[in-house]
C-alpha positions in Angstrom: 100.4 -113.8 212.1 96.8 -115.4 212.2 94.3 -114.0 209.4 90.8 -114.2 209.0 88.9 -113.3 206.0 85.4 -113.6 205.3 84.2 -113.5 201.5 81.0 -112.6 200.4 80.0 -112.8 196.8 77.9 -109.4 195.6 81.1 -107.6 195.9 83.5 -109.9 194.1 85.4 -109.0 190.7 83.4 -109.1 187.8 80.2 -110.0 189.7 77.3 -107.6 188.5 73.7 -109.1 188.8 72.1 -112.0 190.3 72.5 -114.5 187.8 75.9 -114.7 189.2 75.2 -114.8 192.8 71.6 -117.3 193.1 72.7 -121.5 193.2 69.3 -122.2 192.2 69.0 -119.8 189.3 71.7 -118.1 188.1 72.7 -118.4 184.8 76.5 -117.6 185.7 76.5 -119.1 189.0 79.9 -121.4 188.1 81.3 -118.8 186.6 80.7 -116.5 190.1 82.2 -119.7 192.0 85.2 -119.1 189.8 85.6 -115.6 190.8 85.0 -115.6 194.1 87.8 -118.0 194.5 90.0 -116.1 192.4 89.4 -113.4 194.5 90.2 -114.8 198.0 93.0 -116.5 196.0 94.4 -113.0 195.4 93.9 -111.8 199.3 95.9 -115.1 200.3 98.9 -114.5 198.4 99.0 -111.2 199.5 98.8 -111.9 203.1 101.2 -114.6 202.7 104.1 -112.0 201.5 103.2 -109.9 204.3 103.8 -112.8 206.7 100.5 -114.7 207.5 101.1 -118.0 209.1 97.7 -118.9 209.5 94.8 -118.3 207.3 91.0 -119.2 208.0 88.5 -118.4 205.3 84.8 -118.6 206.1 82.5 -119.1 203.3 80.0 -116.3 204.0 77.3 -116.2 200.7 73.7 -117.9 201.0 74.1 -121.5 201.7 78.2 -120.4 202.8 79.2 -123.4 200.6 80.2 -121.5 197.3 84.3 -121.3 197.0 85.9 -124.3 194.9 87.8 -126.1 197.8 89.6 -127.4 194.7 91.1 -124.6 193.6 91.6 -122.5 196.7 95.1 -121.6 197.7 96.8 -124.6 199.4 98.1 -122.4 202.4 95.0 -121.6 203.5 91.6 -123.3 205.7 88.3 -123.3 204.5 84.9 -122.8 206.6 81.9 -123.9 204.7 78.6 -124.9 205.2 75.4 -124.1 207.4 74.1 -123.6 210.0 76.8 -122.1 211.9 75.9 -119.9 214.9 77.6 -116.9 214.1 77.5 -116.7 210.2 79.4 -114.7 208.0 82.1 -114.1 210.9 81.6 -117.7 212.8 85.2 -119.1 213.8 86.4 -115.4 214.6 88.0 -115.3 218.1 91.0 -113.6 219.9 93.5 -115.5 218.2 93.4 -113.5 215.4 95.4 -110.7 214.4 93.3 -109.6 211.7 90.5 -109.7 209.4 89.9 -109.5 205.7 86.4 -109.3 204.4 86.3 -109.9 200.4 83.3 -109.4 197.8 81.2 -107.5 200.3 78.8 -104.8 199.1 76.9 -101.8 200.3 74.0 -101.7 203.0 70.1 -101.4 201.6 69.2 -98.3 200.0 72.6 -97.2 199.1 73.5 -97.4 195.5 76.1 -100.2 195.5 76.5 -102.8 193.3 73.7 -105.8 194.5 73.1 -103.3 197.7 71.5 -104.8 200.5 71.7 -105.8 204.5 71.5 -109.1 205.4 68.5 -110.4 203.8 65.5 -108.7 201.5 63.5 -109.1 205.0 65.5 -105.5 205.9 65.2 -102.1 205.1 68.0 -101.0 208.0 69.7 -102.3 210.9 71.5 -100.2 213.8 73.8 -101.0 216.2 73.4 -98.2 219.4 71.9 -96.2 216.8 74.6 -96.2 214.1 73.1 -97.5 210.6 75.2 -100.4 209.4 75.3 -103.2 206.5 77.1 -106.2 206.4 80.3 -104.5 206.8 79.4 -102.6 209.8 77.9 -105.4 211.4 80.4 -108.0 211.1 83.3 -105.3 211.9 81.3 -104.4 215.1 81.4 -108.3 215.8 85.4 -108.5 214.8 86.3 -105.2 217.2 84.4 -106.2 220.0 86.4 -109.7 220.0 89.3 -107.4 219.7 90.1 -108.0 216.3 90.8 -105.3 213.5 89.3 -105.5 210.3 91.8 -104.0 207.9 90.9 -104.9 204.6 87.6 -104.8 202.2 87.1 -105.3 198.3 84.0 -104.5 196.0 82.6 -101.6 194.7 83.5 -98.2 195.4 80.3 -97.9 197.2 81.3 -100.3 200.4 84.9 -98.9 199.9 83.3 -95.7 201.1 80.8 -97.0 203.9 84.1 -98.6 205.3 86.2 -95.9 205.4 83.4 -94.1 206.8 83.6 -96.8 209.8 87.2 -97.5 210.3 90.2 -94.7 209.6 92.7 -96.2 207.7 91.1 -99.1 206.6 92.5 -100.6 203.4 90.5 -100.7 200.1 90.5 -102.8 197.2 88.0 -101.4 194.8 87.1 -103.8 191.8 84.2 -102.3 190.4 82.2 -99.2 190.3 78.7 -99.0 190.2 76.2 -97.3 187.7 73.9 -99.4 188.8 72.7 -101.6 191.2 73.0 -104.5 188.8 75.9 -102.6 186.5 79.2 -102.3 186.9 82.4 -100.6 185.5 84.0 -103.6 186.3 88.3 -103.8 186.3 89.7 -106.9 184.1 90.5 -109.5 186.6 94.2 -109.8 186.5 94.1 -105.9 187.2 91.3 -106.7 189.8 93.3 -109.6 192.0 96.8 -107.7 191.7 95.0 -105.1 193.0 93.6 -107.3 195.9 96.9 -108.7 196.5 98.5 -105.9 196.7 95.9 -104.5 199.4 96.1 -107.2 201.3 100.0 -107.2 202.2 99.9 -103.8 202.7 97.0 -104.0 204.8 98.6 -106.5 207.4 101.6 -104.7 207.3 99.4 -101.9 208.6 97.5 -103.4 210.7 98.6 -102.8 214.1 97.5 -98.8 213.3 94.2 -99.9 212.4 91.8 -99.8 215.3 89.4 -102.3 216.0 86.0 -100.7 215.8 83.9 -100.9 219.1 80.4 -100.2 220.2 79.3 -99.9 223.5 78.0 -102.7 225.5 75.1 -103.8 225.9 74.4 -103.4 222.7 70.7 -101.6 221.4 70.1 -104.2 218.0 67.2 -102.1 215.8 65.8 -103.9 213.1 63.8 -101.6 210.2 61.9 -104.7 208.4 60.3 -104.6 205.0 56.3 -104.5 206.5 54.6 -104.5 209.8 54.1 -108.6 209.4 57.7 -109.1 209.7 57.9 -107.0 212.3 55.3 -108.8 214.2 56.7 -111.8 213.9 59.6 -111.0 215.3 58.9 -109.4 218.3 58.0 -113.1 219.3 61.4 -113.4 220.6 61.6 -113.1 224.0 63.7 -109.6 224.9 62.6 -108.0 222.0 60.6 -104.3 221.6 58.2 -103.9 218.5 57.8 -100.3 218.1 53.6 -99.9 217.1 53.2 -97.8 214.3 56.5 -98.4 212.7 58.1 -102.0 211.5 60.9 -101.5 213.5 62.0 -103.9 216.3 64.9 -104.0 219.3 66.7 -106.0 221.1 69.2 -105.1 224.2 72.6 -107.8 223.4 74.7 -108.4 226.1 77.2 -109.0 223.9 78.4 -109.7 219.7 77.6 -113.3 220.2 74.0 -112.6 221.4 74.0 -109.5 219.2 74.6 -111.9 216.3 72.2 -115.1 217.4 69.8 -113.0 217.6 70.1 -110.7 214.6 70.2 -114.2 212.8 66.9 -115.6 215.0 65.1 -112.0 213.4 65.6 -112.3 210.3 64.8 -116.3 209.3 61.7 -115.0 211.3 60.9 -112.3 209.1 61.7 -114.4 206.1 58.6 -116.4 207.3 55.8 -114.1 206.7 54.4 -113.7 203.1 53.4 -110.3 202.3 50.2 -111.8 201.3 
């Protein structure tokens, strides 16, 4: 069995405000490092007892260079560093049997734990007129290369948005918001058992968990943060600014040009100042 799991950082155990999360300016940032890897540690082991032969973990916060290579589980392969075309999910194909994604969080606007999509550039993003986050996004990408993702951990927020998404998904919730920068936050021996535990049941499961699909081509709509953003944006050839809104869309033949381009979008956006 070939496993892929993506880990993000918002959503990992113990992990409740930026200081943990920034590499430039976060007063707990080692201490997040630590975490995170004792997190997808946990999801490891637990796909190991459920018979994983192959394990592929892509580095998927910020700079995707944050996991301690030292101290990551020996059985497993590690993806780090940037650029890489398609992000978060890059190294993803057909092979796989299934995917994992650890300490991810909630889309913008909905009361997770460090809630947001993609980048502070965006307000909300659709696929074919679906609203998704992270999660969504990156599952779309998984199901259309006909791979399930079975597994998530973080707040009880994304727990919900998942299992919103995909029946039958697997859970491992580690926190739960009161904030979006406060947490009720499991001890982390309780947190990674509970990971591990998810994990090997998940895989064992896995072949009743559907991939989740969206029709192709696919309709990308971006809601940015201002109208300069938006602006900018629509600079890329394909693309539809909608005057009188900040919204723009694209038509994506498929997840790989659904992805390049979501990513082409937003380091756009991230360009403009507001003033």
């Amino acid at each position: 069995m070939k496993v892929f799991i993506s880990v993000d950082m918002e959503g990992i155990s113990g992990i409740v405000d930026p200081s943990y999360i920034n590499p430039d300016t976060g007063s707990n940032y080692q201490r997040g490092r630590m975490f995170m890897t004792g997190d997808v540690n946990a999801a490891i082991e637990g796909a190991l007892e459920a018979g994983a032969t192959e394990i592929v973990v892509a580095d998927s916060h910020h700079h995707l260079n944050n996991i301690l290579i030292e101290e990551l589980h020996p059985s497993a392969s590690l993806l780090a560093g940037t650029p890489r075309d398609y992000s978060m999910m890059h190294g993803l194909d057909e092979t796989f049997d299934a995917a994992i994604l650890i300490g991810y969080h909630a889309r913008h606007g909905v009361p997770g734990v460090l809630s947001h999509t993609m980048s502070g550039v965006i307000k909300n993003m659709y696929i074919n007129g679906q609203v998704v986050g992270e999660f969504g996004f990156n599952a779309v990408f998984a199901g259309l290369t006909g791979v399930p993702v079975v597994m998530v951990t973080g707040d009880d927020q994304i727990a919900d948005e998942a299992s919103a998404l995909i029946p039958g998904i697997h859970t491992a919730i580690v926190k739960t918001a009161t904030s979006r920068t406060s947490a009720l936050c499991l001890p982390l021996a309780k947190a990674r058992e509970t990971i591990r535990e998810q994990a090997k049941l998940s895989l064992h499961n896995a072949k009743n968990i559907q991939p989740l699909l969206a029709q192709k081509p696919l309709e990308l709509r971006i809601e940015f943060s201002h109208t300069g953003e938006a602006e900018m944006v629509s600079i890329i050839p394909g693309t539809t600014y909608h005057v009188g809104t900040t919204e723009v869309s694209y038509m994506a033949r498929d997840q790989y040009d659904l992805y390049k381009t979501m990513r082409a979008m937003i380091n756009l956006a991230g360009t403009v100042s507001f003033f």
